[in-house]
Steps between C-alpha positions, in 0.01 A plus 500: 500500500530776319537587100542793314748383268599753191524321196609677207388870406410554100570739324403883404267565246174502570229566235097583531539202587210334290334276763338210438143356669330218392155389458139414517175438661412187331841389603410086545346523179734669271816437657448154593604495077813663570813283387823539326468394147706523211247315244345849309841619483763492269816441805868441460483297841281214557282630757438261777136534610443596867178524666500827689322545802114639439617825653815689428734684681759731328727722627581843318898472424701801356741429225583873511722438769681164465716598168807289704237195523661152321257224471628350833400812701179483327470114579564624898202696481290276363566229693436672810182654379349153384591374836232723630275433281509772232450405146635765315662816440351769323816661324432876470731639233539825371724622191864387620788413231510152735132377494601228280792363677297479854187397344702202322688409854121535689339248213785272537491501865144422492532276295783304714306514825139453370413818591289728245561898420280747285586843391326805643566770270558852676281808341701739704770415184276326257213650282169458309736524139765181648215234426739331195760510732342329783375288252855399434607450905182243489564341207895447587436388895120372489602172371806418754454248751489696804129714366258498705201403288128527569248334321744397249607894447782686524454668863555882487506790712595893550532775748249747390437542125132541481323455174839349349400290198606136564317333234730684285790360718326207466485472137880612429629235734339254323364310877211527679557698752262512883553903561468542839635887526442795786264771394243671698168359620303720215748406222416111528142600375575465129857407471535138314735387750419132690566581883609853703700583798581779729769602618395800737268276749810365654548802725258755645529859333319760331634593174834344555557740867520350829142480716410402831314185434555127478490305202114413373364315159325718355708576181519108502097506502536738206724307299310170542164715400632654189675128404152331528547179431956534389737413780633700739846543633551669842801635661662411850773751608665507853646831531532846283811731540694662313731813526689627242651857461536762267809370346352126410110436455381813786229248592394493889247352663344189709157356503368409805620100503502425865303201470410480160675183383266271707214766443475447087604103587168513724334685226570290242414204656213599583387638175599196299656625239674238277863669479741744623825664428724600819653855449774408484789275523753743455428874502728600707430875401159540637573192829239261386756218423456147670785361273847506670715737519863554292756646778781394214400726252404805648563763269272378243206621725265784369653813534858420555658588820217753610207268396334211602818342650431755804183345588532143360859440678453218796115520477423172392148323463532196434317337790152669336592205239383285817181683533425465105561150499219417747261795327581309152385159653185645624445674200543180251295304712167721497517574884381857629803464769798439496669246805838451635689164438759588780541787734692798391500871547596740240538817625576824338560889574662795371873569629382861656197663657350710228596836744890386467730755402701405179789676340312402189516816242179296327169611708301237692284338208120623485316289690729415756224635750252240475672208607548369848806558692439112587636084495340318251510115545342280270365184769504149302338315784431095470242606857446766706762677658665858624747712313715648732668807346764694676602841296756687647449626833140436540319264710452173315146473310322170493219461259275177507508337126265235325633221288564638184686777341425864720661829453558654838698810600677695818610824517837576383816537764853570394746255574508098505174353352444171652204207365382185717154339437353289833221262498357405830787645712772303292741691263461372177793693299645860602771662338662852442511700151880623341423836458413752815285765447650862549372846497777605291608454141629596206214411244149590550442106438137399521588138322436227779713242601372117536588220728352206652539278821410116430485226751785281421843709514607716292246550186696392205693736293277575196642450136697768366461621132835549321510754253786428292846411525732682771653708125145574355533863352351766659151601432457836254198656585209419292220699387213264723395639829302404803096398450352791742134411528264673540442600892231442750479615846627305738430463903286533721124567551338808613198654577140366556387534152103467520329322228810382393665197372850391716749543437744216406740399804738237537552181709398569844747367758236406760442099522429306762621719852638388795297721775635478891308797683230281674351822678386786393415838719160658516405757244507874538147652611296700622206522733273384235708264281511721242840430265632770254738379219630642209635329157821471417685366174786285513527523106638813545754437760742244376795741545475441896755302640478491883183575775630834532412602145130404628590687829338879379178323389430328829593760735296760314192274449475412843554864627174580343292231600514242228525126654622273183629522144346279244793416324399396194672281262531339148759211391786721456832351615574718742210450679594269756788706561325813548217344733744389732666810498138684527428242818786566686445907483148438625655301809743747570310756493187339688307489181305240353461389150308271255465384160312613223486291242483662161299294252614666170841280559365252702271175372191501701404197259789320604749625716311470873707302619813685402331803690475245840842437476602862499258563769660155707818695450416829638211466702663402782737769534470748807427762260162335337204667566264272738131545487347272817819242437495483145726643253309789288528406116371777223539543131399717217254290327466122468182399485580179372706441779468143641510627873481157672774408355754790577383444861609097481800569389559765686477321771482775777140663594406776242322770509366581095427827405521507120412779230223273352341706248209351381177490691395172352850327669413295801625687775466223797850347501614843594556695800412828394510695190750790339344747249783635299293821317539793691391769230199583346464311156285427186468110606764413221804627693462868362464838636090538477366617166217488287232475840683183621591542868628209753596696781735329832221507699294296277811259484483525917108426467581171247733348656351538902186334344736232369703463814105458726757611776825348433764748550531761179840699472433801309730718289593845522694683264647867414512485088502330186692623195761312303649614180707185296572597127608285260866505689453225734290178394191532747377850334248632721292821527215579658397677823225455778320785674745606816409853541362474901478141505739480771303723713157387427642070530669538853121674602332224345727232690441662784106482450508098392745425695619174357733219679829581319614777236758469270673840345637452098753566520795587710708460214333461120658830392425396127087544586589783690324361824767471708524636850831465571804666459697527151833461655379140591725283352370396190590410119342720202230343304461808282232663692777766661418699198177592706570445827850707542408843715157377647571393824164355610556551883256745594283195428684301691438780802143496471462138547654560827214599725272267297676209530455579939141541388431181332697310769309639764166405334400856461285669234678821537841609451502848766623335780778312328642835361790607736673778322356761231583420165460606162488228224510605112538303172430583132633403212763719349355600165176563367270232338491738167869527465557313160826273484430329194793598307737371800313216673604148546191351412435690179645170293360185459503243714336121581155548694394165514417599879339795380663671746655748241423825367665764306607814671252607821433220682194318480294679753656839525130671438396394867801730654423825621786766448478565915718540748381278805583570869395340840501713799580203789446776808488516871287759471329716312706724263508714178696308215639746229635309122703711295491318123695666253403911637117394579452533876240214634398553862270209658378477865543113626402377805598267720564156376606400133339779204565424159521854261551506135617835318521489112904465399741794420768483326831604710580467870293293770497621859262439800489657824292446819376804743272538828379855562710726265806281597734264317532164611726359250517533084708353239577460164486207262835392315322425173294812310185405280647595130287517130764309347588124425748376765740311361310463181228279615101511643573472879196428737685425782450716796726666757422443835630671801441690855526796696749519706676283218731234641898636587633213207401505151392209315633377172571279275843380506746396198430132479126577488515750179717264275174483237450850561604561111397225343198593225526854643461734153591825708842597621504434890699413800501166648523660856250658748480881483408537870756317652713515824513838626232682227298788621172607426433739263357849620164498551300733228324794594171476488285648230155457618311334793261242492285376827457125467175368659466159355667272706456120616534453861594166673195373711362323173566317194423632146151406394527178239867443635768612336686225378435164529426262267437147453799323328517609150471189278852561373731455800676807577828400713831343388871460637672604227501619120407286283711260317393159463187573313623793354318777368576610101798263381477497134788726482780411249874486660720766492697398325218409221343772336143592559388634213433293241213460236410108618219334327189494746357207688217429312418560125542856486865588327512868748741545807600816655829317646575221715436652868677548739456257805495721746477828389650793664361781543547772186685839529229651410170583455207728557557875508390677798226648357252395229332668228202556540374512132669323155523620192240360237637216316620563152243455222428568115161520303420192575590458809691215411832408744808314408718340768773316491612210764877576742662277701577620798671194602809500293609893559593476860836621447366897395549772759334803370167612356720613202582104419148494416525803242578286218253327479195731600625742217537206197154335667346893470658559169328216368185559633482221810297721770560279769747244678381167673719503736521090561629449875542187713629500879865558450628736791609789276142497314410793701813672465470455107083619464613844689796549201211410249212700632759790499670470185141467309370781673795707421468375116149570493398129469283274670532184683300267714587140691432141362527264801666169376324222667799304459605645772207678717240287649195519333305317776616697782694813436212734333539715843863550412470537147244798604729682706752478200237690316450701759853609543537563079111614354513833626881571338474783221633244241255241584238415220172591582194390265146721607688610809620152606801330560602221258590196638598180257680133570645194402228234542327565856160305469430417839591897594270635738429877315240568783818503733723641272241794466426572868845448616683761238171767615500679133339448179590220286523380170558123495625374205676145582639210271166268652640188295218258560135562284299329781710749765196763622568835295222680678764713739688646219512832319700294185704199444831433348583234262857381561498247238662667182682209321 
């Protein structure tokens, strides 16, 4: 049966709400000693001793909000919370005239029930100068009967507060006092505090906004790193939303939270952490409440009438209590899983499609775009079974479940929402939800409501939680408001990111699947076997919701030859919903399909036989791509892949043709072999540099020696160029030689010849080598900033007549063309323009990949500013290229001729003629411009043909929502050339050039173009990264990040504490560069004096003139020069271009000290380089015998050799080397930090 039962719903106010996490690594050692005690202090209760459990669970409570509270209504909660196993609240307070009153009914309560409370002081209302009186709250509550206590101390906590001095609370309450307070990672480094929590890890976000990713632990990594040996507390949240207007808290946004209760359960569990705090039991404000609602009291609620009450109203949770309680058991009891004790599903969803029209006057809150229009249930299964979910009007979904707890979704339908779990063709328990879903509404409400269906009848009613008595007096509103933390991304993953860690995704609904296809047709082929397929990502697709949505992919694939997608996959939870949506387009449209298993999400150390389950489930579908009888099977690497053992469990006859990577993996349990690097590289996943070359045909050459005449599926791509800043969590920039690799890689197929080729991608837009069309139905990972206007389908077009080719087993591509064509692409800036000042990647970012690099990407030298056309002709004929007024006239024959013509800037046009007469011309949409589009260094080309195709393709809303995000130029999240544009008119030409070197089609490029064997770092991945994130040592939001911590290690120097994730800055290099500096200032002795800055604590100045003041005292006094001390906080950059300008406009000097507090001395020398690079040749920057001074904060293990090279000018290094046995042979001068 069926409950959704709404308790009560608490009240308004909702503070920063101070949240609460709890604990450590050593968890069995140190809080095996945790126990209530009242012998070390001085109590006015005996205080019974009770053992607590070795790990604690707490749950964050608001006492902002429950001014009507009597002790019975705190007794309610209690009771209910220790009946799921909680231990404790964590009471965040703030400043209200009735802290005393509720604290004194919350002690009492505690005291009556044997539950235990602590106070978590709220630094959005208290400060550094309250320590006497927080002093006096300990000393007055620490000693009740209901304190928790931890190693016979007064337990303690906060929301934020970094650097607050407890000791001195300490001392004026007289107790001894276990501080346990929320700061950021870097702040924990010297603060005298005895364990740390965080409060942001709970959701995923970027500087407390919304972002398409899933929840990961990397800022719980961070924390446990800069604790060392202190405990830990983590937090578990199960939703974010909140959506107050103007006239209350104008707060409005939701973090991605679709499965992210189970997701940071999993987590947690798995990381071992010794305690946690659940955010929260009753913030109504911001919807991550598991306490009951308070339908009697109403108009207490946040906001009054137009606040929190809209959203909160009838959407109760309390069956995510159910859900905790088996979590909590796991969790107490050491396991890495949690199990289920009984069958129940608790299912959850939000009352309206996120497209529903509301009479709302409050927007849709930011974010809203990222989660799924979807059915969440929540599977407790005792054994395997099916969850049948029924939503709306769609067809019922089934999805196979393991014992255990699984997180599995359908797409969304409006109406009736009906739940029934089966196990082996017998109902187990169905039931239908209270509250329909319509597409029409009143409140843009993005809250979710929560149900379950249990076995046995009706579920029980949960407990309610009185407030107060019928007459309580109504609330006043108080000066506490709602914890907002700070924001990660939420969603879903995106592109292949090559040498890149995954991204984070959450349960996977695919378990053990029923299959009942027991037949399979025959393959598509040709006369000589040959297969074509093409990669597509299902991390980007997750807002598809029926086979049609697939429908323009199929139909267009198959028109042009290609046989099968490779649909490749993480573990997001969509998955399983997408692949059978993906399966049953294919069979529809008389495709096939297969899967590609992605091994930056995937376990190839452990999960096999979770992969032969998913291929038990799908392989037998009429869709499945059949090689000789056996279902094909690829991957993107996976070398450790246990291959025998996906086939057992499989159970069906495979056919394996992995992306092993490695030549030294044992290629005999496979079928054949997939080489995923279709560009020309350095070897370490790089554009080639420095006399390094791996070309694709040396890959082709590796891996057919491997193979000794296995099957080898070889890839073939368009491009490479992706362009992440410090926006999105996976920062990425680099680009691989594309220029004519198309051409020259289809010539070279056609010369090998191999079994199978594989195209990447049809759809990767965010590495630019996609193929097919932007209005594709896809989400936005970010990379739209880049890929809006370039329509790759001219290369699309080409492919055409090769694909024939290949198939037919011939060498060359002439009598496979069947209609002249003209195919163009070039990329629509040139390489020199300089976006520094405007680009996303200008800031810092995390490049533990090494995959990032300010401004140009990584590779941008091997680019020729061309414009590239490929004459695919009938016969012979003379090909004339208009680019930007310069008149390019080539004679091609018959066949496929590649011509290059250097790049103009304006209009693009092309025309074909035979004897003095026109066959057919045109005009590109997009002109070549000497500008920065959008603000940013764009290497991605535009492809297209002549005669151009009647529609034009573009990207549509849905797939431009991160358009904005990071960008640092004004600029419309829309496509310019959009239905119904026109080309521009073509220019007149100035001059006329005869072009005579061209490439015709009858043979390859000498050396090959580009293939390469598999760089050692893997290129390919579903999605953006989350789960092992990329930078996350940003402080919260909510927090601020800049502050003068203490540093890790002996030295007393910090620039700040960084931020996690940095974004990227709003500004930066100047378009142009000096090209000489002013000598530095000197006297008759040539003697300097400098003086050290913090950059770190001034990132609230705007101007150069904030600077003024203190270039003119520092001058007046004599100081010639600033150190300009800098860590990796996001608005460092921002903050050196204000410096650099106000010194040089004060006639002062200044150069950078790296703090290696915050840099990485062991592996960011190349980084620290281009810093210098970007700064030495500035007219204020010190220069000593025409070099550029360069100081730290400690550094030893720097590599100056790097530093030097990389910044490509003269330096003088002058660091703080700290260590007398570090080698001083690299350096120009040393600094002694030491001065006390």
């Amino acid at each position: 049966m069926i409950r959704s039962s709404l308790s009560s719903f608490s009240l308004s106010f909702l503070f920063l709400s101070a949240f609460f996490f709890f604990f450590m690594r050593l968890s069995s050692t140190l809080f095996s000693a945790l126990a209530v005690s009242g012998t070390a202090l001085a109590a006015p209760h005996a205080v019974a001793k009770r053992q607590v459990s070795e790990k604690l669970v707490a749950a964050h409570f608001m006492v902002g909000i429950v001014e009507t509270y009597d002790q019975a209504a705190w007794e309610a909660d209690m009771k209910i919370a220790a009946s799921i196993g909680i231990d404790a609240f964590a009471l965040n307070i703030g400043k209200d005239a009735y802290n005393d009153d509720q604290l004194g009914f919350a002690y009492a309560a505690a005291e009556a029930t044997g539950f235990k409370v602590f106070i978590s002081f709220d630094f959005a209302y208290w400060g550094g100068g309250d320590v006497a009186m927080i002093g006096d709250y300990l000393k007055k509550y620490g000693s009740m009967a209901g304190q928790l206590i931890y190693q016979d101390k007064v337990f303690v906590s906060s929301f934020v507060g970094d650097n607050m001095d407890w000791r001195g609370a300490e001392a004026a309450s007289g107790l001894s006092i276990f501080a346990c307070p929320n700061g950021q990672p870097g702040s924990f480094n010297n603060w005298d505090v005895d364990c740390g929590m965080s409060w942001n890890a709970a959701w995923p976000n970027e500087g407390n906004q919304p972002i398409s990713a899933n929840a990961t632990i990397d800022l719980d990594k961070m924390y446990m790193d800069a604790l060392k040996d202190r405990p830990y507390m983590a937090p578990i949240s199960p939703w974010f939303f909140t959506h107050f207007g103007g006239d209350t808290y104008n707060k409005n946004w939701l973090f991605l939270s679709d499965t992210l209760y189970t997701t940071r359960w999993d987590q947690m569990l798995d990381l071992g952490v010794g305690a946690v705090e659940i955010l929260t039991w009753n913030d109504y404000g911001e919807a991550h409440y598991i306490g009951p609602l308070h339908p009697e009291d109403e108009h207490v609620y946040a906001g009054g009438p137009t606040g929190a009450v809209k959203w909160t109203r009838g959407m109760p949770h309390d069956a995510l209590r159910d859900v905790t309680a088996e979590y909590i058991k796991a969790f107490k009891a050491g396991e890495k899983k949690a199990t289920a004790s009984v069958d129940e599903l608790v299912y959850y969803y939000r009352p309206n499609p996120k497209g529903a029209s509301c009479t709302d006057p409050v927007a849709k809150p930011n974010g809203a775009d990222f989660v799924a229009d979807a059915v969440f249930v929540i599977a407790m299964a005792t054994a395997p079974g099916k969850v049948v979910i029924t939503s709306g009007g769609n067809a019922a979904v089934e999805i196979d479940v393991p014992a255990g707890i699984t997180t599995v979704q359908a797409p969304m339908g409006v109406g009736k929402q009906s739940f029934a779990f089966t196990r082996d063709g017998a109902t187990v328990m169905n039931g239908d939800s209270d509250l329909e879903i319509t597409e029409t509404c009143e409140v843009n409400n993005f809250n979710i409501f929560v149900g379950s269906v249990t076995g046995s009848g009706s579920a029980p009613a949960p407990p309610t939680s009185p407030t107060t008595s019928p007459d309580a007096p109504a609330q006043t509103e108080t000066t506490t408001s709602t914890d907002a933390p700070a924001e990660t991304p939420s969603t879903t993953t995106t592109t292949d990111a090559p040498a890149e860690t995954p991204s984070t995704t959450t349960t996977s609904q695919e378990s053990t699947p029923a299959t009942t296809e027991t037949s399979t047709p025959a393959p598509p082929s040709g006369a000589t076997g040959r297969l074509v397929f093409s990669h597509f990502m299902i991390g980007i697709v997750s807002n598809r919701n029926s086979p049609a949505d697939y429908d323009i992919d199929m139909k267009r694939a198959k028109e042009i030859g290609i046989d099968a997608f490779a649909l490749n996959i993480g573990v997001d939870p969509y998955t399983d919903a997408q692949l059978e949506l993906a399966y049953q387009s294919a069979e529809n449209n008389d495709m096939k399909v297969f899967i590609s298993f992605d091994f930056n999400w995937f376990k190839e150390d452990s999960e096999a036989a979770r992969i032969g389950e998913l291929v038990k489930k799908y392989g037998a579908k009429p869709a499945q791509l059949m090689i000789d009888g056996k279902a094909f099977v690829s991957s993107f690497a996976g070398d450790r892949l246990d291959v025998a053992t996906v086939r057992s469990t499989a159970g069906i006859d495979l056919f394996m043709c992995p992306n092993f990577q490695k030549m030294d993996t044992d290629f005999g349990p496979l079928d054949c072999a997939f080489n995923w690097m279709g560009w020309n590289n350095d070897g370490d996943n790089k554009a080639p540099k420095d006399g390094k070359l791996v070309t694709v045909h040396d890959g082709d050459t590796a891996y057919l020696n491997k193979l000794a005449g296995k099957p080898y599926m070889a890839p073939v791509s368009p491009w490479f160029f992706t362009h992440f800043g410090s926006e999105v969590p996976y920062s990425k920039n680099w680009v691989f030689p594309g220029d004519d690799l198309w051409f020259n890689r289809w010539n070279e197929i056609l010369a090998m010849g191999p079994n199978y080729i594989e195209i990447t991608t049809w759809n990767d837009y965010g590495e630019s080598h996609y193929i097919g069309p932007l209005s594709s139905t896809h989400t936005d990972d970010g990379g739209s900033k880049w890929v809006n206007d370039a329509s790759h389908d001219g290369f699309l077009d080409m492919a055409i007549p090769y694909i024939k080719a290949y198939k037919a087993g011939a060498t060359d591509v002439t009598p496979y063309i069947e209609e002249d064509k003209i195919v163009y692409w070039y990329r629509r800036t040139p390489r020199g323009v300089e976006c520094d000042a405007t680009d996303t990647t200008m800031g810092p970012a995390d490049n533990s990949t090494h995959n990032y690099f300010n401004g140009k990407p990584d590779g941008w030298e091997t680019m020729e500013d061309k414009v590239f056309v490929v004459a695919l002709l009938k016969e012979p004929g003379t090909v004339t290229i208009n680019s930007g007024g310069v008149e390019y006239v080539a004679e091609a024959g018959t066949g496929a001729t590649l011509m290059k013509v250097d790049m103009g800037t304006g209009t693009q046009a092309f025309a074909l003629s035979r004897g003095g007469s026109d066959v057919f011309s045109g005009v590109s949409l997009v002109p070549i411009v000497d500008e920065c589009i959008c603000g940013i260094y764009n290497f991605n080309p535009v492809a297209g043909s002549v005669p151009a195709a009647a529609d034009i393709d573009y990207l549509n809303d849905i797939s431009l929502q991160a358009f904005s995000k990071g960008l640092q130029a004004s600029c419309a999240p829309s496509p310019t050339y959009g239905a119904g544009a026109q080309p521009p008119a073509t220019a007149a030409p100035t001059s006329t050039v005869t072009v005579t070197d061209t490439v015709g089609p009858t043979a390859p490029p000498s050396g090959g173009s580009s293939s390469s064997a598999p760089a050692s770092t893997p290129t390919d991945s579903t999605s953006a990264p989350t789960s092992t994130p990329t930078d996350s040592s940003s402080a919260p939001a909510s927090t601020p990040t800049d502050s003068s911590s203490a540093p890790t290690s002996t030295p007393t120097d910090s620039s700040s504490v960084p931020a996690s994730t940095p974004t990227s800055s709003t500004t930066s290099a100047p378009t142009t560069t000096p090209s000489d500096t002013p000598a530095p200032p000197s006297n008759a002795t040539g003697r300097l004096v400098f003086s050290h800055f913090m950059i770190g604590i001034v990132s609230n100045r705007n101007s150069p003139a904030d600077y003024d003041i203190d270039m003119k005292r520092a001058k007046e006094i004599g100081i010639d020069a600033f150190a300009l001390n800098i860590g990796v906080d996001p608005y460092t950059d921002a903050q050196l271009e204000l410096a650099y300008q106000s010194a040089e406009n004060n006639d002062m000097k200044v150069f950078i000290s790296f703090d290696f507090n915050w840099f990485k001395e062991d592996s960011e020398a190349a980084r620290i380089g281009e810093l210098v690079k970007k700064y030495g040749a500035k007219p204020a920057q010190l220069m000593i015998d025409g070099k550029a001074f360069v100081s730290s904060f400690a550094g030893d293990r720097l590599d100056v050799a790097t530093v030097r090279s990389t910044a490509g000018i003269d330096l003088f290094m002058c660091p703080n080397f700290q260590k007398m046995d570090t080698d001083f042979g690299p350096l120009d001068c040393a600094f002694n930090w030491m001065g006390w």
